[in-house]
SEBA-497557 format. One record per residue: residue number from 0; residue in three letters; x negated, y negated, z of N, C-alpha, C, O in turn. Coordinates in steps of 0.001 Angstrom, whole numbers, plus 500000, padded with zeros to 6 digits. Atoms other than C-alpha are relative to their C-alpha. Layout:
# residues N
+-----+------+--------+--------+--------+--------+--------+--------+--------+--------+--------+--------+--------+--------+
:  nr : rest :    n.x :    n.y :    n.z :   ca.x :   ca.y :   ca.z :    c.x :    c.y :    c.z :    o.x :    o.y :    o.z :
+-----+------+--------+--------+--------+--------+--------+--------+--------+--------+--------+--------+--------+--------+
: NUM :  ALA :      X :      Y :      Z :      X :      Y :      Z :      X :      Y :      Z :      X :      Y :      Z :
...
+-----+------+--------+--------+--------+--------+--------+--------+--------+--------+--------+--------+--------+--------+
This chain:
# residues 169
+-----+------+--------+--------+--------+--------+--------+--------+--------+--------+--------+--------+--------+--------+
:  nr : rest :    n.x :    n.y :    n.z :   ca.x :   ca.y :   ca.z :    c.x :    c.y :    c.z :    o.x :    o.y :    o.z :
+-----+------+--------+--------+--------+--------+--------+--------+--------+--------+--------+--------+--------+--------+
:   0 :  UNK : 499006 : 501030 : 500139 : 269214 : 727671 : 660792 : 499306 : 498638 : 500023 : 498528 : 498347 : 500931 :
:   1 :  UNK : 500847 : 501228 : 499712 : 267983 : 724184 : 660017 : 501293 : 498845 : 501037 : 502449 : 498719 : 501440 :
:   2 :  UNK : 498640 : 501104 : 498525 : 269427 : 721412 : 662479 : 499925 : 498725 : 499500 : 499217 : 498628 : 498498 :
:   3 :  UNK : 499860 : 501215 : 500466 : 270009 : 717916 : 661909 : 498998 : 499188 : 499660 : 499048 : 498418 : 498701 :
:   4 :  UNK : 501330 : 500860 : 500273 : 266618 : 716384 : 662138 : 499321 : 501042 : 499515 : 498188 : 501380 : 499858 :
:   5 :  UNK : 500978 : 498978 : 501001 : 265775 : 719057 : 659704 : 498645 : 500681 : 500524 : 497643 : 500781 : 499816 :
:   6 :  UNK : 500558 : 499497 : 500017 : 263962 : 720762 : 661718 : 500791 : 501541 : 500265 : 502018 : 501569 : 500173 :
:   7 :  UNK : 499081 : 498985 : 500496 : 264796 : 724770 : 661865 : 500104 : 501221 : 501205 : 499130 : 501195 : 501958 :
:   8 :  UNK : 499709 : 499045 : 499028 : 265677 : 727457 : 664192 : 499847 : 501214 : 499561 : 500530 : 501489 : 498575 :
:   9 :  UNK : 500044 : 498676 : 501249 : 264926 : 730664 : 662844 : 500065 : 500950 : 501086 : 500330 : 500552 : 502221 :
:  10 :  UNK : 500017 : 498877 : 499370 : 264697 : 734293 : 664251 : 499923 : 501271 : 498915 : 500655 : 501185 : 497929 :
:  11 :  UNK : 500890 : 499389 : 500523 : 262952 : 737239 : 662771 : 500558 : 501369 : 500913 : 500483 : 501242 : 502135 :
:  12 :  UNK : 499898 : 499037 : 499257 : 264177 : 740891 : 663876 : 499392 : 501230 : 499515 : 498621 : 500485 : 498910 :
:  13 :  UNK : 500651 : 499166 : 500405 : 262562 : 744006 : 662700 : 499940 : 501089 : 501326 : 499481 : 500893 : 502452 :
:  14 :  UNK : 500519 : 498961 : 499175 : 262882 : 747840 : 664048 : 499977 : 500880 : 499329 : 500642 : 500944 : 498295 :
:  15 :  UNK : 500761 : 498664 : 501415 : 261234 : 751069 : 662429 : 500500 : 501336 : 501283 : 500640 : 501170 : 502495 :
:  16 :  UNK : 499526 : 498900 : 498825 : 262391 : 754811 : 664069 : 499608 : 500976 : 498642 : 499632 : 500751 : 497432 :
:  17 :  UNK : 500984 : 498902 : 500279 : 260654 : 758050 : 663229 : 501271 : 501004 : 499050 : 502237 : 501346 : 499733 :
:  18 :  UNK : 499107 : 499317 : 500399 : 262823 : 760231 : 660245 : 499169 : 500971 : 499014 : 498212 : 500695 : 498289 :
:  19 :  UNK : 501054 : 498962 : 500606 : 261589 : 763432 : 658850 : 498935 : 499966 : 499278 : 498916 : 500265 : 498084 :
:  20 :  UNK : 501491 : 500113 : 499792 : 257691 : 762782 : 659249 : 499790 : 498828 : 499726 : 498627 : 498560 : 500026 :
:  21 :  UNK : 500284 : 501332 : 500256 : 257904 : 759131 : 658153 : 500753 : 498886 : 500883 : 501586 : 499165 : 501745 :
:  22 :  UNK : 499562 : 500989 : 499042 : 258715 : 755827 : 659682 : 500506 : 499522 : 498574 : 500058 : 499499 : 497428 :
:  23 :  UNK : 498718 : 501003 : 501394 : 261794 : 753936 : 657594 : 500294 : 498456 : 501317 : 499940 : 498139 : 502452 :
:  24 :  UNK : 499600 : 501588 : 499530 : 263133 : 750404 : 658533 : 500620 : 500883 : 500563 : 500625 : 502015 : 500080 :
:  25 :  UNK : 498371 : 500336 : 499782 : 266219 : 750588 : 660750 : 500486 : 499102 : 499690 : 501254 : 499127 : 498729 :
:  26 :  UNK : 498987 : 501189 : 500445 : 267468 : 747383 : 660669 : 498438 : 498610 : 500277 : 497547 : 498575 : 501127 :
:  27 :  UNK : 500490 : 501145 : 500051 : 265776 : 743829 : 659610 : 501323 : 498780 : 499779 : 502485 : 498915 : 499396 :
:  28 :  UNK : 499369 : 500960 : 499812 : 266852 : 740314 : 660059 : 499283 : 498697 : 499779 : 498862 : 498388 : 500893 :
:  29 :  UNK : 500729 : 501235 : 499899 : 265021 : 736776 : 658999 : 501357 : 499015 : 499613 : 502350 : 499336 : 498960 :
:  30 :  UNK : 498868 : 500973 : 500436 : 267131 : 733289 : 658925 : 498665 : 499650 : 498933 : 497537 : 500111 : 498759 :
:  31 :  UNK : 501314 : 500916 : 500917 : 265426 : 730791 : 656271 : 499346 : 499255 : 501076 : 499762 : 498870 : 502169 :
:  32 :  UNK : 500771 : 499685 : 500895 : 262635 : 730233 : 655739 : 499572 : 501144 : 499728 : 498949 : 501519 : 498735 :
:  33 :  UNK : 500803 : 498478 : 499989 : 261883 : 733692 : 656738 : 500259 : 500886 : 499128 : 501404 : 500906 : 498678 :
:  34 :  UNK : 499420 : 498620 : 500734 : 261941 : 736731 : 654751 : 499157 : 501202 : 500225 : 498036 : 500710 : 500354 :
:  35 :  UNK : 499950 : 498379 : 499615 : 261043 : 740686 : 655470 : 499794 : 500493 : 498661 : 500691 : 500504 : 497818 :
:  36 :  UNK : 499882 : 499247 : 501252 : 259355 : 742488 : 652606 : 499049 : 501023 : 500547 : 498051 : 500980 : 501268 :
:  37 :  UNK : 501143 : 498616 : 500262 : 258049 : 745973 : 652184 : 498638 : 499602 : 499252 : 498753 : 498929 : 498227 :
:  38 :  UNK : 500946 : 499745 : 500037 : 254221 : 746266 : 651918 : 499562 : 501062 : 499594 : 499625 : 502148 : 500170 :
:  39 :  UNK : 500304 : 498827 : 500283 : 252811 : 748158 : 649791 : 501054 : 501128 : 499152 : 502099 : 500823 : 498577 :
:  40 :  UNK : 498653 : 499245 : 500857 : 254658 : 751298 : 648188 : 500801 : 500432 : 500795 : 500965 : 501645 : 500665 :
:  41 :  UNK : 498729 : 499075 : 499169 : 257295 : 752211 : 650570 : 500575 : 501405 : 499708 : 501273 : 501978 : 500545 :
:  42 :  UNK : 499579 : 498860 : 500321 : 257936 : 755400 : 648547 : 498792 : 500924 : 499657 : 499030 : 502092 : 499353 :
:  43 :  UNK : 501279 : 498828 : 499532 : 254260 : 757072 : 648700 : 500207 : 500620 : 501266 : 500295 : 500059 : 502358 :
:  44 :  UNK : 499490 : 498951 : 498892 : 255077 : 760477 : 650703 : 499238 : 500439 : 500560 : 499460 : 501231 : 501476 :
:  45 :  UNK : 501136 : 499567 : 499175 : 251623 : 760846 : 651587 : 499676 : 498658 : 501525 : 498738 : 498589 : 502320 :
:  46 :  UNK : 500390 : 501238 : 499507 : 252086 : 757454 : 653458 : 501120 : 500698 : 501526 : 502206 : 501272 : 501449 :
:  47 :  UNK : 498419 : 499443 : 498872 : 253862 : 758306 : 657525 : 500121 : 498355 : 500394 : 501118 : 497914 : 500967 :
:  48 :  UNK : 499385 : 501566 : 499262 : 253790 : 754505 : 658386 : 500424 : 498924 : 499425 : 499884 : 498478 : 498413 :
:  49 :  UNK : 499544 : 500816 : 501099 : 255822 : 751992 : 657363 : 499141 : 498510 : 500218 : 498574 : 498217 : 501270 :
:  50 :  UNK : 501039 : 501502 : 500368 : 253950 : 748317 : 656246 : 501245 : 498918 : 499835 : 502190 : 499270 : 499128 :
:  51 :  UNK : 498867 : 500588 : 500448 : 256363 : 745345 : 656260 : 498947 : 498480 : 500246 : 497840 : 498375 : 500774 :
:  52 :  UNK : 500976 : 501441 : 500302 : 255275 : 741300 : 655546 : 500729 : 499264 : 500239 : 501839 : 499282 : 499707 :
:  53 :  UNK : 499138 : 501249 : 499354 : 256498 : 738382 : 657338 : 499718 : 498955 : 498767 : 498504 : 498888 : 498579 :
:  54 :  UNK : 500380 : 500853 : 501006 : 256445 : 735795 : 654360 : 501097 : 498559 : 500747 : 501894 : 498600 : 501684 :
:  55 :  UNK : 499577 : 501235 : 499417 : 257585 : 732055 : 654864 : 500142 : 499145 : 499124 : 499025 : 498903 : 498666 :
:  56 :  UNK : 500149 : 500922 : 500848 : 258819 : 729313 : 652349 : 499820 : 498637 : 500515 : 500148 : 497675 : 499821 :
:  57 :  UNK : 499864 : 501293 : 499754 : 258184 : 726489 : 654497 : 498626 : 499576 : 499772 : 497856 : 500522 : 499599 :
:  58 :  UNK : 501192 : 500596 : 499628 : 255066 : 724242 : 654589 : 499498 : 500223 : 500863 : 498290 : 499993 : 500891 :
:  59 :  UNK : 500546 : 499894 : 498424 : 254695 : 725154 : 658221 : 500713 : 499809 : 500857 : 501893 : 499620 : 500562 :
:  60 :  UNK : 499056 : 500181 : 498720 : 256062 : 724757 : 661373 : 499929 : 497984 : 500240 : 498929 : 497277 : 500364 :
:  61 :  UNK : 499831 : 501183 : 499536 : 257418 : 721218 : 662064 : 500463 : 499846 : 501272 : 501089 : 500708 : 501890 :
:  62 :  UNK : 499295 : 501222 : 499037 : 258304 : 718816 : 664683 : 501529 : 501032 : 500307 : 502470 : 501239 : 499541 :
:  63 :  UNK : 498291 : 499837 : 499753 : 261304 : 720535 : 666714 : 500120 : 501522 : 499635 : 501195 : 502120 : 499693 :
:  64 :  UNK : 499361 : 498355 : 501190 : 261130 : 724161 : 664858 : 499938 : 500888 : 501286 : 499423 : 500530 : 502345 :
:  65 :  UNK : 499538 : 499285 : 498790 : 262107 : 726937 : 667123 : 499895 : 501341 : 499172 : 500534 : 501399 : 498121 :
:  66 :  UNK : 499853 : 498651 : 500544 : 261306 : 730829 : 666192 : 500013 : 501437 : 500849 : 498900 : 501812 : 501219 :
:  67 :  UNK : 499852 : 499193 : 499580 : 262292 : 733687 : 667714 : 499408 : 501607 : 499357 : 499465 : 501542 : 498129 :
:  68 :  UNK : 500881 : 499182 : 500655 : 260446 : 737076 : 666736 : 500617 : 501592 : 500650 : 500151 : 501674 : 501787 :
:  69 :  UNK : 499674 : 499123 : 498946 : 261967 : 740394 : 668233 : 499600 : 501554 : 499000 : 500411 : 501958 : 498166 :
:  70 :  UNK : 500596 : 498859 : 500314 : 259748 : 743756 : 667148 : 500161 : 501577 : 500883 : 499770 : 501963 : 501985 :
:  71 :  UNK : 499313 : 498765 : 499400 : 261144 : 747013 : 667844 : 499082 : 501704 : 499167 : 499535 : 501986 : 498058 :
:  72 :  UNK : 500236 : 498607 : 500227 : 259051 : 750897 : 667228 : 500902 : 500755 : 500946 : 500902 : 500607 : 502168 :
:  73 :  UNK : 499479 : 499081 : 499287 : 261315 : 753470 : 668137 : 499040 : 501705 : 500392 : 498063 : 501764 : 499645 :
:  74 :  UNK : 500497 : 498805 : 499461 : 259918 : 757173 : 669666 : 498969 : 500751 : 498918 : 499326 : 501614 : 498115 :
:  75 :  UNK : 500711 : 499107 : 501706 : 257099 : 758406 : 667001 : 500121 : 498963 : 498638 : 499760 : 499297 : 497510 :
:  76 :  UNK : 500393 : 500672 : 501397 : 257373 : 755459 : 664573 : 498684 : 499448 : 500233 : 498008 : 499167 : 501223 :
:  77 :  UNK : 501811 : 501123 : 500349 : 254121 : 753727 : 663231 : 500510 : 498884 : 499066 : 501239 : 499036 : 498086 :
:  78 :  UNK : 499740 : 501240 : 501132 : 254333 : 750130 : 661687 : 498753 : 498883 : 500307 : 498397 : 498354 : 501360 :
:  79 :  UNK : 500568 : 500900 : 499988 : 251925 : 747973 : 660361 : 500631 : 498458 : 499364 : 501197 : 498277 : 498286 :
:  80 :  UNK : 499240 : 501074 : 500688 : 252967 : 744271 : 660207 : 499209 : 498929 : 499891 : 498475 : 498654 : 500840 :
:  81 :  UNK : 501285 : 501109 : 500658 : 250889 : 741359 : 658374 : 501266 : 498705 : 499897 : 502491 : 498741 : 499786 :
:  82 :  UNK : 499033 : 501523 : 500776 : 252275 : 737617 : 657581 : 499049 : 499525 : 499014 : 497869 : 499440 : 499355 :
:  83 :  UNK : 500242 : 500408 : 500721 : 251484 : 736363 : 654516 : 499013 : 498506 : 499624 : 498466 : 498035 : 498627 :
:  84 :  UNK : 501165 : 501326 : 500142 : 249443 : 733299 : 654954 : 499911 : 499242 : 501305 : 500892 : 499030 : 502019 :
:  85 :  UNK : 500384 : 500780 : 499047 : 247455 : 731272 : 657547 : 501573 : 499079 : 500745 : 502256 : 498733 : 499781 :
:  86 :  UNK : 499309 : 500379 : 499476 : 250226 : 729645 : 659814 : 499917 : 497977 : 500162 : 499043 : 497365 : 500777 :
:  87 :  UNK : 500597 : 501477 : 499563 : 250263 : 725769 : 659954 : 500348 : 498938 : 500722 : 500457 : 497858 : 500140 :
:  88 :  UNK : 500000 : 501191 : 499024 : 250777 : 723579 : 662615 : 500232 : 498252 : 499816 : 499247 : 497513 : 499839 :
:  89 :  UNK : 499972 : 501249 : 500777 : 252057 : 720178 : 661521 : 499857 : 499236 : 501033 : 499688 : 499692 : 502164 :
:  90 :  UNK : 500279 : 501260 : 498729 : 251696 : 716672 : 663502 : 501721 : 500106 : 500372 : 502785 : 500149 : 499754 :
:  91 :  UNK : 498651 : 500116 : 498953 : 254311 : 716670 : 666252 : 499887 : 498926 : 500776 : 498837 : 498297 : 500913 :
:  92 :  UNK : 499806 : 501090 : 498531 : 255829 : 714147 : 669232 : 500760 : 500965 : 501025 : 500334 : 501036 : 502177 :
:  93 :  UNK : 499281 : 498784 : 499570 : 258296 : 716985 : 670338 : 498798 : 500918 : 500399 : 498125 : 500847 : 501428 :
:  94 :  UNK : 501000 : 498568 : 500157 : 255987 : 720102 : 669671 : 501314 : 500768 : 499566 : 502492 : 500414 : 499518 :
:  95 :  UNK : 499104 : 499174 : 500496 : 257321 : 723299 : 668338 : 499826 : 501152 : 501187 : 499126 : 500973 : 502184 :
:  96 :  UNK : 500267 : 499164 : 499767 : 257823 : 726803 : 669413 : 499770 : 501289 : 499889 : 499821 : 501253 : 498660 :
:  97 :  UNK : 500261 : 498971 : 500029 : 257127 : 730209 : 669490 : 500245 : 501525 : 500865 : 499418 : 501950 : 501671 :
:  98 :  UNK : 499915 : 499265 : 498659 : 259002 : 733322 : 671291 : 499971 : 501192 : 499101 : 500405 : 501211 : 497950 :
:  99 :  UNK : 500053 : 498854 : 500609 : 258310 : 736750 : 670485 : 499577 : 501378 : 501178 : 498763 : 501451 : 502100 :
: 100 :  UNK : 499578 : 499099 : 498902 : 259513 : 740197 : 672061 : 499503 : 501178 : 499244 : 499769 : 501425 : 498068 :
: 101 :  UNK : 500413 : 498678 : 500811 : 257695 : 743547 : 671458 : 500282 : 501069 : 500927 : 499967 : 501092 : 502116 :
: 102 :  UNK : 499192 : 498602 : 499472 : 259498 : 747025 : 672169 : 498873 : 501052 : 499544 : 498590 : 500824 : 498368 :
: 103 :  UNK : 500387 : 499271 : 500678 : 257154 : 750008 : 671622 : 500410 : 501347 : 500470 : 500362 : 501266 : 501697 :
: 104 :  UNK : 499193 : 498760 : 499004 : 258688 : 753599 : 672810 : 498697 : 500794 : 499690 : 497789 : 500527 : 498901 :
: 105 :  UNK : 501129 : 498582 : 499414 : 256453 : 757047 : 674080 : 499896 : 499798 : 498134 : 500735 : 499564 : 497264 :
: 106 :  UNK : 500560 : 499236 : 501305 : 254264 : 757851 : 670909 : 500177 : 499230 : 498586 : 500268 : 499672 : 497441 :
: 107 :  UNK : 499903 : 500958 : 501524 : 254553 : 754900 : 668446 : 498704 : 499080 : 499748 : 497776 : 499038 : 500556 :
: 108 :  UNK : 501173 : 500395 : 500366 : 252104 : 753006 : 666881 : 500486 : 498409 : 499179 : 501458 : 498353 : 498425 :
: 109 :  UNK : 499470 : 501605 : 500374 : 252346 : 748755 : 665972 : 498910 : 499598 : 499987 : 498351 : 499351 : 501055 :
: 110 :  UNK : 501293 : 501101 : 500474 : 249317 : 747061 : 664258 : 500735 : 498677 : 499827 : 501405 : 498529 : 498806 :
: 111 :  UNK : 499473 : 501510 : 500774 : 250514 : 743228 : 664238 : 498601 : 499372 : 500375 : 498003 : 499418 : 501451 :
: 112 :  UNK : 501237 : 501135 : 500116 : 247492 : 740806 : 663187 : 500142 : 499255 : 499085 : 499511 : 499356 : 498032 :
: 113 :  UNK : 500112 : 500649 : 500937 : 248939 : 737957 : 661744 : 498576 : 499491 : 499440 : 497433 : 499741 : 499824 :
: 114 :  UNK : 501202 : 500945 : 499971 : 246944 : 735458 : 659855 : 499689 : 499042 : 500917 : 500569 : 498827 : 501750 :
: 115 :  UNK : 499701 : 500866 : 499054 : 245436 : 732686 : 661844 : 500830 : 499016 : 500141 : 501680 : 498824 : 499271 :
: 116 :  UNK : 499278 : 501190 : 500203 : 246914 : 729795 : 662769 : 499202 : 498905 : 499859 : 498040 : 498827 : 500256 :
: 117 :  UNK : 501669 : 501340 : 499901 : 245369 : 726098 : 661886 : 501077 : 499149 : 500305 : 502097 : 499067 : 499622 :
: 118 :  UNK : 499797 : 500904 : 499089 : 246382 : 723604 : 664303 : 499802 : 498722 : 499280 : 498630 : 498346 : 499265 :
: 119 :  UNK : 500485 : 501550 : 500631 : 246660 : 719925 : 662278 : 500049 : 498988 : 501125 : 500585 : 499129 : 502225 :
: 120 :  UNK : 500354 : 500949 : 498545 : 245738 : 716985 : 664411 : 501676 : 499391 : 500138 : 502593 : 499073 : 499382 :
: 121 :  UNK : 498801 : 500413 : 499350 : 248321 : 716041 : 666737 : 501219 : 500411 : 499959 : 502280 : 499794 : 500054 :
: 122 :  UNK : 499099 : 499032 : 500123 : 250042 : 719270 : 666320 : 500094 : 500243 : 501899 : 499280 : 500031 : 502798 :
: 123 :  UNK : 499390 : 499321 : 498342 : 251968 : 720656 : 669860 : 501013 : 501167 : 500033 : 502215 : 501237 : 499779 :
: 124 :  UNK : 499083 : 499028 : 500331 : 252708 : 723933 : 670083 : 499843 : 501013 : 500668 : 498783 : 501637 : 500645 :
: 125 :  UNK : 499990 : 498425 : 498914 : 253824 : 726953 : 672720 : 500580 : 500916 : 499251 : 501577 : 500918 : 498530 :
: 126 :  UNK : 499507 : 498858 : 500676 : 253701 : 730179 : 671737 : 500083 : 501509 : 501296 : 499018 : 502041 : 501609 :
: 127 :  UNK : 499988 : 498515 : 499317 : 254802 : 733563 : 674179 : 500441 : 500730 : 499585 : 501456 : 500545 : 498915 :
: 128 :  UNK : 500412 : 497985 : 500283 : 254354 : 737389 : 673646 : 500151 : 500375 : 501611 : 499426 : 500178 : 502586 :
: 129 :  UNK : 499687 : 498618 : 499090 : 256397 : 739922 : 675934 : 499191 : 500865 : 499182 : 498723 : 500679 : 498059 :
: 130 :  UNK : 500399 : 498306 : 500633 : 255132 : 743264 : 675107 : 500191 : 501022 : 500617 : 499345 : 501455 : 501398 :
: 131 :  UNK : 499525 : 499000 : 498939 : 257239 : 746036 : 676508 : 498895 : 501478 : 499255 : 498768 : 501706 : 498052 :
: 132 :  UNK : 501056 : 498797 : 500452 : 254722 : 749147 : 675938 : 500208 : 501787 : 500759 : 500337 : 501958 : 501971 :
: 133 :  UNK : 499772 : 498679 : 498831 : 255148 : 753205 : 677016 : 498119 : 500127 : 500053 : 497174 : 499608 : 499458 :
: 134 :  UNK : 502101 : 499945 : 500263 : 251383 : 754458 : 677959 : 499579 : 501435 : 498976 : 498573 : 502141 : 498902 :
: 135 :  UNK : 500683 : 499181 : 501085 : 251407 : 756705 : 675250 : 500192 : 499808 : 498606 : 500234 : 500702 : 497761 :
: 136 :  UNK : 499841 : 499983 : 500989 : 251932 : 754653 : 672580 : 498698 : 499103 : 499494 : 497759 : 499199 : 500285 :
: 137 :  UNK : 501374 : 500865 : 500434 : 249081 : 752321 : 670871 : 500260 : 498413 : 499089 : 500997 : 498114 : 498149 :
: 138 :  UNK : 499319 : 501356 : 500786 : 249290 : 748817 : 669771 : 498656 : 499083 : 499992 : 497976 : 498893 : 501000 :
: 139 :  UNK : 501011 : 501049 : 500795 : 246700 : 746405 : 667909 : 500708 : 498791 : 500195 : 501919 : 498696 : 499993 :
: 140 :  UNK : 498725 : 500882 : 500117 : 247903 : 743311 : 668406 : 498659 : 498565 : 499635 : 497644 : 498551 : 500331 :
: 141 :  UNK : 500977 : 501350 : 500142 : 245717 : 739808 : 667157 : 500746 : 498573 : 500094 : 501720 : 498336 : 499380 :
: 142 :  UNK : 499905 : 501614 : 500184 : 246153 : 736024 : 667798 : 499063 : 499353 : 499552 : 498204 : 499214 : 500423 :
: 143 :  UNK : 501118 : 501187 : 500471 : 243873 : 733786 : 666072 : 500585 : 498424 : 499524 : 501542 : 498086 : 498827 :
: 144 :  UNK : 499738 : 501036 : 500148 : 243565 : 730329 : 666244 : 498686 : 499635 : 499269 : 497612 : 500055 : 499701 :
: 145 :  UNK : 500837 : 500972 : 500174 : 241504 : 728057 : 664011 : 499611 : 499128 : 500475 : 500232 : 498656 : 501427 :
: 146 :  UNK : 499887 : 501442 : 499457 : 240070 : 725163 : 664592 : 500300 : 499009 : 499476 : 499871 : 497914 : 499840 :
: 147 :  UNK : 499827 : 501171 : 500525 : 241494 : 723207 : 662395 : 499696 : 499474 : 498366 : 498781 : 499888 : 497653 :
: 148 :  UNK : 500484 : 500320 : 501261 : 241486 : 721588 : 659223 : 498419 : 499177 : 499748 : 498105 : 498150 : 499146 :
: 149 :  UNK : 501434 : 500313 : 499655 : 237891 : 721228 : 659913 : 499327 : 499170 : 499009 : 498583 : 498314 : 499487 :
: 150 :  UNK : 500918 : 500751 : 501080 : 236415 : 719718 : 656187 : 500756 : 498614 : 499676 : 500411 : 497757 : 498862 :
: 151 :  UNK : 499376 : 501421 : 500167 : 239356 : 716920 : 656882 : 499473 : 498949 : 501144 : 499756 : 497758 : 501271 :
: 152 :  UNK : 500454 : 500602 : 498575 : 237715 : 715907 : 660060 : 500609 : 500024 : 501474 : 500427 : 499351 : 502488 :
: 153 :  UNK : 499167 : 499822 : 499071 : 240265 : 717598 : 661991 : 499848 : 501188 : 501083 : 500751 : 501811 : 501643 :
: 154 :  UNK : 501039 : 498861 : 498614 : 237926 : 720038 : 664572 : 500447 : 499932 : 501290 : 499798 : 499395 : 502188 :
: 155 :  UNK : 499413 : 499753 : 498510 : 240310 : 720862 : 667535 : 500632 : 498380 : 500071 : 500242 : 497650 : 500982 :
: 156 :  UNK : 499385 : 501253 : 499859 : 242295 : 717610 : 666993 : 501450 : 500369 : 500299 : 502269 : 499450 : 500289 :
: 157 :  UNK : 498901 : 500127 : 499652 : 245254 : 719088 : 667905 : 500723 : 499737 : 501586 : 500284 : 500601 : 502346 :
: 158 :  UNK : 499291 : 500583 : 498570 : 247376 : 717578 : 671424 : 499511 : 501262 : 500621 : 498369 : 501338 : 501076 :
: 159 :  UNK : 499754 : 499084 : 499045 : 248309 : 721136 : 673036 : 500371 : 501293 : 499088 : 501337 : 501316 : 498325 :
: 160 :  UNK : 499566 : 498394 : 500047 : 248506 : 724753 : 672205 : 499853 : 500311 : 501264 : 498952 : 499839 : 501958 :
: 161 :  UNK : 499828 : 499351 : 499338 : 249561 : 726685 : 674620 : 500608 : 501353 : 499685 : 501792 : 501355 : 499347 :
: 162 :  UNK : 500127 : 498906 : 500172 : 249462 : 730153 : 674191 : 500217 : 501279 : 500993 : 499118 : 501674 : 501384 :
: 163 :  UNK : 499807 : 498567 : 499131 : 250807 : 733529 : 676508 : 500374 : 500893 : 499672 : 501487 : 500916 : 499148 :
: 164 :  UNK : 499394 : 498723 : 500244 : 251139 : 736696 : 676068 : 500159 : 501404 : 501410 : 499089 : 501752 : 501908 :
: 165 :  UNK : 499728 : 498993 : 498838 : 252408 : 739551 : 678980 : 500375 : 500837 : 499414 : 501206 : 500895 : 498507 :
: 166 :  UNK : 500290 : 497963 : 500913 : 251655 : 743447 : 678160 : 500402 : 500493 : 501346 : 499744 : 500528 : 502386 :
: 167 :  UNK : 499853 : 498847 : 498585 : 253749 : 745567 : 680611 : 500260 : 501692 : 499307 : 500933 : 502100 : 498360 :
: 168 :  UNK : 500168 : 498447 : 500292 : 253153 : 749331 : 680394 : 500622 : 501051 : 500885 : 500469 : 502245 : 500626 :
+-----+------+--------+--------+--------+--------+--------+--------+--------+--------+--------+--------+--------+--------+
């Protein structure tokens, strides 16, 4: 949802559950800018895990933007999930944010490694990761941060990232 000072509120839902030998969507959800696409061929039967792609039409995260993220494997699914391009950090006074909730049940499997993110100078921006986990399921999980639009002269010029993530098992 965008808000008055145009900046945008979004939320991102995604959950996959185990159906005779393959992992299918259950249910997805992006506001704009976001959008949810299948990766890959979704209908190769030699394939058991499903691939899905966070894509984004904005320039980046502005001033004020707010995103919610909520990732769900049900009992025996596998999902690998990618985003579509480096993440970008615009100049803030506010800062933005970043909340994101991960479900994984007994015996599932969740590769998420977005791309990185690049921090522009006098960007401000918190980002937290729950991660509810069973101990027999397996999960890849990556954050990367750049440093920056480095060949602009912008090498860790950004205010504040702040960054958490909590893995309970």
């Amino acid at each position: 949802m965008i808000k008055k000072n145009n900046s945008f509120s979004g939320k991102i839902n995604l959950s996959c559950k185990r159906e005779n030998g393959r992992t299918c969507l259950e249910n997805s959800f992006a506001d704009v800018p976001y959008k949810l696409m299948h990766y890959g061929n979704k209908n190769l039967q030699t394939q058991e895990h499903l691939e899905m792609m966070i894509m984004c039409s904005s320039p980046g995260v502005m001033d004020d933007d707010s995103l919610s993220v909520k990732i769900h494997c049900k009992e025996g699914a596998s999902m690998k999930l990618f985003t579509q391009s480096y993440g970008k950090l615009h100049p803030m006074t506010k800062g933005a944010r970043q909340s994101t909730q991960v479900k994984t049940e007994p015996r599932s499997l969740l590769c998420y490694i977005p791309q990185p993110v690049t921090p522009f100078k006098n960007s401000l921006f918190h980002a937290s990761a729950e991660i509810k986990t069973d101990e027999t399921s397996h999960l890849i999980w990556g954050d990367i941060i750049s440093g920056g639009r480095i060949h602009s002269g912008e090498r860790f010029e950004f205010t504040k990232i702040h960054n958490q993530t909590k893995l309970y098992i």
